[in-house]
C-alpha positions in Angstrom: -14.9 -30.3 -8.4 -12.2 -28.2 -9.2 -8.5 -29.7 -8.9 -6.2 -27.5 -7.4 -2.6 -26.9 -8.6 0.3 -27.9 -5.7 1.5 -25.3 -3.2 4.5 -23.2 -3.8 3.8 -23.2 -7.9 2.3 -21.0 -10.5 -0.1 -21.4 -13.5 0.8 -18.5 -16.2 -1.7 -17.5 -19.1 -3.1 -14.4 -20.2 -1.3 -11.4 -19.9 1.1 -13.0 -16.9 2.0 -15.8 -19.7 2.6 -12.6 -22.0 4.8 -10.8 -19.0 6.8 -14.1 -18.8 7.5 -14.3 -22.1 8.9 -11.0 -22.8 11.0 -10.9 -19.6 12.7 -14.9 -20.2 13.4 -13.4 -24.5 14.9 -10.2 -22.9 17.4 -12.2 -20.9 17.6 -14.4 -23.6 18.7 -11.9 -26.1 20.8 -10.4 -23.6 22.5 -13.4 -23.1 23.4 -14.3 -26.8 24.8 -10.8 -27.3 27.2 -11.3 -25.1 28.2 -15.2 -26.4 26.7 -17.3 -24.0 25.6 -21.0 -25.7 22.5 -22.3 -24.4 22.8 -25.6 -22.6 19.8 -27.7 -21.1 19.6 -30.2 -18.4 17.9 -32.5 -17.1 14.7 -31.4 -14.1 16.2 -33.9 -11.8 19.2 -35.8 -11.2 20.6 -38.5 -8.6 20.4 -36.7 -5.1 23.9 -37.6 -4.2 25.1 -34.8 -6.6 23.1 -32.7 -5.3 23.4 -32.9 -1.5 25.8 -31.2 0.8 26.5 -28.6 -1.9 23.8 -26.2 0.1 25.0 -25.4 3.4 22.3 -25.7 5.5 19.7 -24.9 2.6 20.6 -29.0 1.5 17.1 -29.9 3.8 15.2 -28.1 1.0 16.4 -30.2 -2.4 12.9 -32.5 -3.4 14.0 -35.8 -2.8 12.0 -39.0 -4.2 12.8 -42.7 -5.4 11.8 -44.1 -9.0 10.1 -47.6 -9.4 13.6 -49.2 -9.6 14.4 -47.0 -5.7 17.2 -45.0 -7.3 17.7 -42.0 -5.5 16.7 -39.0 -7.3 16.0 -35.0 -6.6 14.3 -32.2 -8.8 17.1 -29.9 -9.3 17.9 -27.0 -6.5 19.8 -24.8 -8.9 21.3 -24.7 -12.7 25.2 -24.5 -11.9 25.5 -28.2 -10.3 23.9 -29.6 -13.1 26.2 -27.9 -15.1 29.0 -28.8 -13.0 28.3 -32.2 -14.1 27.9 -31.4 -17.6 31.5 -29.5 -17.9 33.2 -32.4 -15.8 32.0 -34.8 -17.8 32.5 -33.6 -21.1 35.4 -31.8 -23.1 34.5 -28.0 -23.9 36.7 -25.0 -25.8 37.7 -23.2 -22.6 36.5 -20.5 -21.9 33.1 -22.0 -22.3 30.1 -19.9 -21.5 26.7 -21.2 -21.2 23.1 -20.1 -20.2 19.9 -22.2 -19.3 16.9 -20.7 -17.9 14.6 -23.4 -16.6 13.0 -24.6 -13.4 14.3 -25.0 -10.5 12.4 -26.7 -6.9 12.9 -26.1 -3.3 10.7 -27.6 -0.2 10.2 -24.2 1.0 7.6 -22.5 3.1 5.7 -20.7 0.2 5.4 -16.8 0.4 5.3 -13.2 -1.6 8.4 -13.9 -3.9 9.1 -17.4 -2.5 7.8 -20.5 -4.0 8.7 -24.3 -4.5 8.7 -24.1 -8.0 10.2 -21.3 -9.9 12.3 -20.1 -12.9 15.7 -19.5 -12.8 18.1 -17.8 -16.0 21.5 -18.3 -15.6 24.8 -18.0 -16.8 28.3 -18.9 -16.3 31.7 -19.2 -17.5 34.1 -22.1 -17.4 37.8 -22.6 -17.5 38.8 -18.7 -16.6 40.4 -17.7 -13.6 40.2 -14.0 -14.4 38.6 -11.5 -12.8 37.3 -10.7 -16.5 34.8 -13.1 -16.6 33.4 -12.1 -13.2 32.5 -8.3 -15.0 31.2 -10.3 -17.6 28.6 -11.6 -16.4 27.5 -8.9 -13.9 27.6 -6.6 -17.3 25.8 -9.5 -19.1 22.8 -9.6 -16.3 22.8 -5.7 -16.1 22.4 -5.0 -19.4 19.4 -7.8 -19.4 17.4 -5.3 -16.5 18.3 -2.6 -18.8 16.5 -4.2 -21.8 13.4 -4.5 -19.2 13.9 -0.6 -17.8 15.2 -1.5 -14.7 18.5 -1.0 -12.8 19.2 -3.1 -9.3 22.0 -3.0 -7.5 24.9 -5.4 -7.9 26.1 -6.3 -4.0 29.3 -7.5 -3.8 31.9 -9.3 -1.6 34.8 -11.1 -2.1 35.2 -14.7 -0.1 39.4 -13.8 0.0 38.9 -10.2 1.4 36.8 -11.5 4.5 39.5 -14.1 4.6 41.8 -11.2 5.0 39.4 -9.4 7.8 39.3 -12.6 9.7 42.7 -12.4 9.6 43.7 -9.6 10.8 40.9 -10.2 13.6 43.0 -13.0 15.0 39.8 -15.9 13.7 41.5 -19.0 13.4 41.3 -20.2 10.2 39.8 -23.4 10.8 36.4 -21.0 11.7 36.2 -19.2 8.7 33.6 -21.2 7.1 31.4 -21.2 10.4 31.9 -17.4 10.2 30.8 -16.5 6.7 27.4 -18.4 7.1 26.6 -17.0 10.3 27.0 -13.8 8.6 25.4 -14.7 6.0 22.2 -15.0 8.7 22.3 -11.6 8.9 19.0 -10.6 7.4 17.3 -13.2 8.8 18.7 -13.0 12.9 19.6 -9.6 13.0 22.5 -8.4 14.8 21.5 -9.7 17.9 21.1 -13.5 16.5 24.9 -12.9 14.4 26.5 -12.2 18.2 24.9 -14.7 20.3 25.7 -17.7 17.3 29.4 -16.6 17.4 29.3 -16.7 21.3 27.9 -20.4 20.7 30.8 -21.2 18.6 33.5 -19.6 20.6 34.3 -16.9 18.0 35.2 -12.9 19.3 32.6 -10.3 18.1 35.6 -7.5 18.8 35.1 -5.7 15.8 33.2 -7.8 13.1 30.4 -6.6 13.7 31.0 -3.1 13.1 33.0 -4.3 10.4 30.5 -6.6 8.1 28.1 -3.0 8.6 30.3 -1.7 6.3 29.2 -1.3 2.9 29.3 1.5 -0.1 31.8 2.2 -3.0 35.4 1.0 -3.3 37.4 4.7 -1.5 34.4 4.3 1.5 35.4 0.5 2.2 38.8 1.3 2.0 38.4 4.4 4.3 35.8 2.4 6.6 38.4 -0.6 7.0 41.2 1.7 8.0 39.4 3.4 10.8 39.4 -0.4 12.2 43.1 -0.7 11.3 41.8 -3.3 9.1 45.1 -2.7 6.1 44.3 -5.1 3.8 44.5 -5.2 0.1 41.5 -4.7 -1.8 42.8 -5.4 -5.1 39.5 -7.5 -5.9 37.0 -5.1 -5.6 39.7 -2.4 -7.7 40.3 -4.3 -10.4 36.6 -5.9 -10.8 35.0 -2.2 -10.7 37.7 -1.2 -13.2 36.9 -3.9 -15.8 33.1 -3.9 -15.3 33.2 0.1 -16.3 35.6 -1.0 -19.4 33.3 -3.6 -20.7 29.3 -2.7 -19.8 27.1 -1.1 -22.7 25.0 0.7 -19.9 24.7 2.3 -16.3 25.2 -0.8 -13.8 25.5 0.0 -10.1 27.7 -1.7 -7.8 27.9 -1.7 -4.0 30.7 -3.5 -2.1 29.3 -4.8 1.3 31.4 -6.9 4.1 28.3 -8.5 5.0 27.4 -10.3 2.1 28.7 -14.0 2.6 26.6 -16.3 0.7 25.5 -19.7 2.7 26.5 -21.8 -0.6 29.4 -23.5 0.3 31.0 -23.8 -3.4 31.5 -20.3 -3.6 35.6 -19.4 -3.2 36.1 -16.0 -4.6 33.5 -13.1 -5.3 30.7 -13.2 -4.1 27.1 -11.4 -5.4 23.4 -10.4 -5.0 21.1 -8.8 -7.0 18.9 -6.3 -4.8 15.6 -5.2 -6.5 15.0 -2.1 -3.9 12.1 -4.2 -2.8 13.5 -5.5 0.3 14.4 -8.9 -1.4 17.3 -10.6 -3.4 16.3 -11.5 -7.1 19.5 -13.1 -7.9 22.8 -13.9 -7.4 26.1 -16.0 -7.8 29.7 -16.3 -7.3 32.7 -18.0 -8.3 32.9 -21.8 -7.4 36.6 -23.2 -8.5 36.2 -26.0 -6.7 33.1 -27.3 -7.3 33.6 -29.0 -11.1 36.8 -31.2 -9.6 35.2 -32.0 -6.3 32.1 -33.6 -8.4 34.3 -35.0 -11.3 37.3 -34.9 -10.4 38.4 -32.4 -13.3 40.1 -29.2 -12.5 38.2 -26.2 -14.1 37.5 -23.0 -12.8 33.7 -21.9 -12.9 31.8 -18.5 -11.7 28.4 -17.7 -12.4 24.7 -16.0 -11.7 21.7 -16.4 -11.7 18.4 -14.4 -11.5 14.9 -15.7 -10.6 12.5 -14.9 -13.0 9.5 -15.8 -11.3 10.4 -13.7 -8.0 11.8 -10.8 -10.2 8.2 -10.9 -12.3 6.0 -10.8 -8.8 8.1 -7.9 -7.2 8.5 -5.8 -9.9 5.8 -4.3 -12.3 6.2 -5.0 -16.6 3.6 -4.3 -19.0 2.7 -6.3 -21.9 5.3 -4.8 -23.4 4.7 -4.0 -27.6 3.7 -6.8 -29.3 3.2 -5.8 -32.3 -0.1 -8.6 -32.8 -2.9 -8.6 -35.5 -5.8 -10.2 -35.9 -7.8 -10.0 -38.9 -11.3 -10.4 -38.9 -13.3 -11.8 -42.0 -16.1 -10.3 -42.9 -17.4 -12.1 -46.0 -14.2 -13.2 -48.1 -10.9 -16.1 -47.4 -8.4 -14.2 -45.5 -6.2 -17.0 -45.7 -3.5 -15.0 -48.4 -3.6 -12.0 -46.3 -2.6 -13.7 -43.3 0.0 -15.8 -44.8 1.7 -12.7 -46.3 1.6 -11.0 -43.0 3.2 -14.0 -41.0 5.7 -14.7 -43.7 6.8 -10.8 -43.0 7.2 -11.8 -39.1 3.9 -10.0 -38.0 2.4 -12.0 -34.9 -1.4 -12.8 -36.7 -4.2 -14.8 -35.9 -8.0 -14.5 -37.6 -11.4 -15.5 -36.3 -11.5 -19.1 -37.0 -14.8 -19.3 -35.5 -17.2 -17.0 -37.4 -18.3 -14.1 -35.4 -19.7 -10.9 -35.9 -17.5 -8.0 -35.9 -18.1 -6.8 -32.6 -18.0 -10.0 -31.0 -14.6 -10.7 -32.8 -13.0 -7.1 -31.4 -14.0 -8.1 -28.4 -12.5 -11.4 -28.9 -9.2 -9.7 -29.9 -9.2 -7.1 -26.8 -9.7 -10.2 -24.4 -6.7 -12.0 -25.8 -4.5 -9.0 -25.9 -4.0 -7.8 -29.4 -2.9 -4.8 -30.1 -4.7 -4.3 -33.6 -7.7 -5.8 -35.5 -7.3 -5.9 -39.2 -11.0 -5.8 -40.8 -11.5 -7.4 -44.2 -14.0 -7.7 -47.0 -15.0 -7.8 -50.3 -14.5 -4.3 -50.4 -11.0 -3.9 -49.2 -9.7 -7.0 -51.0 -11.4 -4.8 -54.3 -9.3 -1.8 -53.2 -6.3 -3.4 -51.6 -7.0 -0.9 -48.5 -7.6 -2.9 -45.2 -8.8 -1.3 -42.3 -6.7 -1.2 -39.4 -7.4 -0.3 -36.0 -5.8 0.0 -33.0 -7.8 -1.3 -30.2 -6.4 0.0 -27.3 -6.7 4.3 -28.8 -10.0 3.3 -30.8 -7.6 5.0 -33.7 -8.3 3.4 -37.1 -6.8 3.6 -40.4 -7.3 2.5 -44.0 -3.5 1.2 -45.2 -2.0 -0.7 -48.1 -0.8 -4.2 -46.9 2.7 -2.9 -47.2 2.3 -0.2 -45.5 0.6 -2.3 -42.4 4.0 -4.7 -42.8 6.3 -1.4 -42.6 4.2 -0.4 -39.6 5.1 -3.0 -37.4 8.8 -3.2 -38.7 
């Protein structure tokens, strides 16, 4: 009887495991060039830190007791675990970490939706500047870049809408309310935004012509002043300015009023990461209160994140080039062949198993190697090794060095 795995979660091998891989080391790499440390925490915590830090999305954290009943939950995100770390610790400020790891929510399973997934994440803590906000959007973009692909930053800004509200005569004590109804938008529509601000007393007048607005920094300015909306936009200015002095490739950004993430940590800018799929594949913001209202320590924090497993369904990768040999043995010990070619930093395996040579290409094709290296008694007498690339059918005889300065 076969067992089956739990709903929401994934099983990756094969050329998905191979997928996974490559996108998780691009990110990776991405993440080290620009001087994040890598930091890991636990899969689950005690559930008081993590509830009420979720808006409404708090009813989806995995809740469960151990055999002593200590309250305990599978982690909902990266940045409150490493909230706790931060608070609890002393770290060279600015410090700047990234973690990818899982992550669990009780949600309804679905195309780019699941209970268990992968998240890679970075922040910076202990900067107030609008500096570290561009780098990390830089940091992430250049990460799709390494990947060939180039989403669109959205971005808001929690004091600008502050502003708005404002000058829309909100009162202050229903800004909060505000933002996460907004943030509803894609869900409720229009319609659904209206008749929840009618529930909570709040005037329409305006807002909702205004959180349509979206585009570059001169059409939100222009936009805001056909409401009489005069505010200054010195956040979105001076983030676009130091984004475009510090990112090593093309990185689009798109200001739009109705982007007001549900978190309730989030006290500054605000962003999503739109695929062009019709779905969010990350996001993040800046949370300066979260660190002292779980420790108690005052330290500024802003961060994002991208899910790897939703970004890996939506969007197509190959395999990518990976540079892997197998050699097969015909009649002679391989075992000094391969050991040279690993100690050079070419990905090799052999046929442990002995099989015929057709059977072991075959082998090799199935498991997604790129080359089969063929050897004998013959080509260890002439030191000229078959090669053949099993994807073109193109085949080669080579010196071992010149097989190692191949794949360099």
């Amino acid at each position: 009887m076969a067992i089956k795995r739990p709903k929401g979660t994934n099983d990756y091998f094969g050329i998905e495991s191979i997928i996974l891989d490559r996108v998780m080391n691009e990110f990776k790499k991405s993440f080290k060039l620009f001087g994040f440390e890598y930091i890991k925490t636990p899969t689950f915590e005690f559930s008081s830190l993590l509830k009420n830090k979720y808006g409404d999305d708090s009813k989806l954290i995995y809740e469960f007791e151990d055999k002593k009943k200590r309250k305990l939950a599978l982690r909902y995100d990266l940045t409150v675990p490493l909230a706790r770390v931060v608070g609890n610790n002393n770290f060279t400020q600015p410090a700047k970490f990234y973690n990818i790891g899982s992550v669990f929510r009780y949600d309804r399973p679905q195309k780019g939706r699941k209970r268990e997934f992968i998240q890679a994440d970075i922040d910076i803590i202990g900067d107030s500047s609008l500096g570290s906000d561009a780098e990390l959007i830089s940091c992430m973009s250049n990460a799709f870049f390494r990947l060939n692909l180039n989403p669109v930053f959205r971005v808001n800004n929690r004091s600008i809408m502050e502003k708005i509200f404002s000058k829309l005569k909100i009162p202050k004590s229903k800004y909060v309310q505000v933002l996460r109804t907004i943030d509803k938008l894609d869900k409720i529509g229009i319609t659904g935004i209206k008749k929840e601000l009618k529930l909570n007393n709040i005037s329409d007048k305006n807002l909702i012509e205004i959180i349509k607005i979206k585009g570059n920094f001169s059409e939100i300015k222009d936009k805001l002043d056909k409401y009489n909306i005069n505010i200054d936009l010195v956040e979105f200015e001076e983030l676009l300015q130091k984004i475009n002095s510090i990112k090593l490739n093309e990185t689009n950004i798109i200001f739009d009023l109705s982007l007001a993430r549900g978190l309730s940590y989030y006290t500054g800018n605000v962003w999503e990461i739109d695929s062009g799929k019709g779905m969010s594949i990350g996001g993040g913001g800046r949370y300066d209160n979260l660190i002292k209202d779980l420790t108690g320590k005052n330290l500024t924090g802003v961060g994002i994140s991208v899910g790897i497993t939703r970004l890996i369904e939506l969007m197509k990768f190959n395999k990518g080039d990976q540079k892997k040999v197998y050699v097969i043995s015909i009649d002679s010990d391989v075992s000094d062949i391969v050991k040279y070619l690993r100690r050079n930093g070419i990905n090799t395996s052999y046929n442990l198993k002995k099989k015929n040579i057709k059977s072991s290409i075959n082998y090799a094709y199935k498991n997604n190697y790129e080359y089969v290296m063929i050897v004998g008694s013959e080509e260890i007498k002439t030191k000229l090794f078959t090669l053949k690339n099993i994807n073109s059918g193109v085949t080669e005889k080579l010196k071992l060095d010149k097989i190692i300065s191949k794949f360099k």
